[in-house]
C-alpha positions as CSV (number, residue, x, y, z in Angstrom):
1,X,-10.0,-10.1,16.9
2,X,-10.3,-10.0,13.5
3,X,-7.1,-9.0,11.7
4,X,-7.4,-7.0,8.5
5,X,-5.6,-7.8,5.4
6,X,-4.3,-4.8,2.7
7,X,-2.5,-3.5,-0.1
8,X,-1.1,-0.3,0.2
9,X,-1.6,2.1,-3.1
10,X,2.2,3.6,-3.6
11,X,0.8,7.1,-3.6
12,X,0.7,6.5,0.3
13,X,4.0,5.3,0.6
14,X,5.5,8.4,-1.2
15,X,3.4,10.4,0.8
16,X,4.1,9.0,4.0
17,X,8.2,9.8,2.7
18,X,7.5,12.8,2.2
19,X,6.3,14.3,5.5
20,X,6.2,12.9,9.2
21,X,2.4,14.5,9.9
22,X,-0.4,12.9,8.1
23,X,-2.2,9.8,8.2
24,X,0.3,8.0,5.6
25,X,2.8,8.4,8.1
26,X,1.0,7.0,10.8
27,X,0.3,3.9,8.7
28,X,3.6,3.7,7.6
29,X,4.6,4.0,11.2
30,X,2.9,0.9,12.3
31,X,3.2,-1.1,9.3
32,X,4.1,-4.3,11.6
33,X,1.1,-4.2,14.1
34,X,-0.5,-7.4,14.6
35,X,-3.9,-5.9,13.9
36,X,-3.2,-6.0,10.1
37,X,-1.3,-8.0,7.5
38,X,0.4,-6.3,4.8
39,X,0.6,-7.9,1.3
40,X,3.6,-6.9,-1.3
41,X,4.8,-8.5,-4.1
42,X,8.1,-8.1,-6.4
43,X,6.3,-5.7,-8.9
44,X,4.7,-3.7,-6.4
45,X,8.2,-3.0,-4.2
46,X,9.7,-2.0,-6.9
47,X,6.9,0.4,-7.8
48,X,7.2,2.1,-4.3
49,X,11.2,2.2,-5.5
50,X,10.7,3.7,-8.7
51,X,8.1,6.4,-7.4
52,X,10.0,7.3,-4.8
53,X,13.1,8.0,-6.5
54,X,11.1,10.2,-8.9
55,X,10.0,12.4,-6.0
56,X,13.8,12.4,-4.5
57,X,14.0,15.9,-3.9
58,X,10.4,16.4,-2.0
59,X,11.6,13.5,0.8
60,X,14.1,14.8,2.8
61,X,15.1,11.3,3.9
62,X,18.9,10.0,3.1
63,X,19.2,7.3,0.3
64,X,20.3,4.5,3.4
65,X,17.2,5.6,5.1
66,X,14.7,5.1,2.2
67,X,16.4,1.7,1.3
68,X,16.2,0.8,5.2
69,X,12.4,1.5,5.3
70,X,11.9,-0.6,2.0
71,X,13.6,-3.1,3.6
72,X,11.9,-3.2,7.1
73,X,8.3,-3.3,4.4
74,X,9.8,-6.3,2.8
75,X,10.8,-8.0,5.9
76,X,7.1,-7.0,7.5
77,X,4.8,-7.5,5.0
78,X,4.0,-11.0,3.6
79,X,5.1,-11.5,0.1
80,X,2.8,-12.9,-2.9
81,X,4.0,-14.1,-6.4
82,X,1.0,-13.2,-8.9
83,X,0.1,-16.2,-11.2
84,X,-2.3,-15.3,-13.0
85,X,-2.9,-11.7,-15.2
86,X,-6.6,-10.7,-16.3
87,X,-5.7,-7.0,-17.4
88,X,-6.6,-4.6,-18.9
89,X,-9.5,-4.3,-16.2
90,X,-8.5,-0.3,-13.9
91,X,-7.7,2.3,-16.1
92,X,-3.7,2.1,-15.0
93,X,-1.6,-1.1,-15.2
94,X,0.0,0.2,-12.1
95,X,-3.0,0.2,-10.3
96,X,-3.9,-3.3,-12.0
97,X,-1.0,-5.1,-10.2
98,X,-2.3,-3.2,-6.9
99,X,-5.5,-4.8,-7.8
100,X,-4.1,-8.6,-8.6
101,X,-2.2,-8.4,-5.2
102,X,-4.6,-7.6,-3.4
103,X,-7.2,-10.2,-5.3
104,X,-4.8,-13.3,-5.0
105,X,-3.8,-12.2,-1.0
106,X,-7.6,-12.2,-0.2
107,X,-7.3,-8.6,1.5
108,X,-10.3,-6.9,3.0
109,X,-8.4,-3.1,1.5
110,X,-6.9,-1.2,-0.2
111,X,-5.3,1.9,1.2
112,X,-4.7,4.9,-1.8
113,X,-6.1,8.0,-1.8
114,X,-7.0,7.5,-5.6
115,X,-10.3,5.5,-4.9
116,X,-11.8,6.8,-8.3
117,X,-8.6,4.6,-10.0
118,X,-9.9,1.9,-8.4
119,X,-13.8,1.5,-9.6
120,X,-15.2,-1.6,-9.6
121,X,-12.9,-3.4,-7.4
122,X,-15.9,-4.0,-5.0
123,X,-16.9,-7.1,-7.8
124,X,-13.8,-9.2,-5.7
125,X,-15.2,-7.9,-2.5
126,X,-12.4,-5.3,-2.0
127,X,-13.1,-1.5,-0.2
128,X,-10.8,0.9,-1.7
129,X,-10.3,3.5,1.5
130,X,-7.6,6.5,2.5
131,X,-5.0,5.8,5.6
132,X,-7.1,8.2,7.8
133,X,-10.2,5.4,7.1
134,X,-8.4,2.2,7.8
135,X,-6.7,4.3,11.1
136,X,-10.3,4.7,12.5
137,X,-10.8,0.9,11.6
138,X,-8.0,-0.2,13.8
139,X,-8.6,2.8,16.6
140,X,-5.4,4.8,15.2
141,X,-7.3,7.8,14.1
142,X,-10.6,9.4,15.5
């Protein structure tokens, strides 16, 4: 079985915060299956920090909660140091670092549901796809 590696876009971690139905919250859900790897890096969880405490008052999730779930992503996910920078290449340095994660991990996808921010990326044989798309992949979704 082949076992899928990703980056996830921090739009789908905000929006998997911010309500319990939705494909981002079924990813989110099942972050440590076996059937996928998850790839963060320094940069990146502090990203999904800083975004999330900008949209605060749309998750209705207790501070200890949203510190526990960053936590249980850092402790799941396999962590990367980035060594080497080639930007300017997307649009969006946030989206760069996304791209240089997911580069240097070797993963197969991204997840974000801003696959326009990401053109080109198919140059370093990366598919840019929503949660709903990578949960059909696995079996998740139908």
């Amino acid at each position: 079985m082949k076992i899928y590696k990703i980056v996830i876009d921090t739009n789908v971690i905000v929006s998997a915060l911010k309500s319990r139905n939705g494909f981002s919250f079924d990813l989110l859900s099942i972050i440590d299956d076996k059937r996928f790897s998850v790839f963060i890096s320094v940069p990146l969880i502090i990203e999904y920090e800083y975004a999330i405490k900008k949209n605060k008052s749309k998750i209705k999730l207790a501070k200890s909660d949203i510190d526990a779930i960053l936590d249980y992503i850092c402790l799941t996910s396999e962590k990367r140091k980035i060594f080497y920078l080639w930007r300017p290449y997307l649009r969006d340095p946030k989206d760069d670092m996304i791209l240089e994660l997911a580069v240097e991990s070797e993963s197969d996808y991204i997840i974000s549901f801003n696959k326009r921010d990401f053109s080109g990326v198919e140059k370093f044989s990366l598919q840019v796809i929503t949660p709903k798309e990578f949960l059909k992949i696995t079996g998740e979704a139908k």
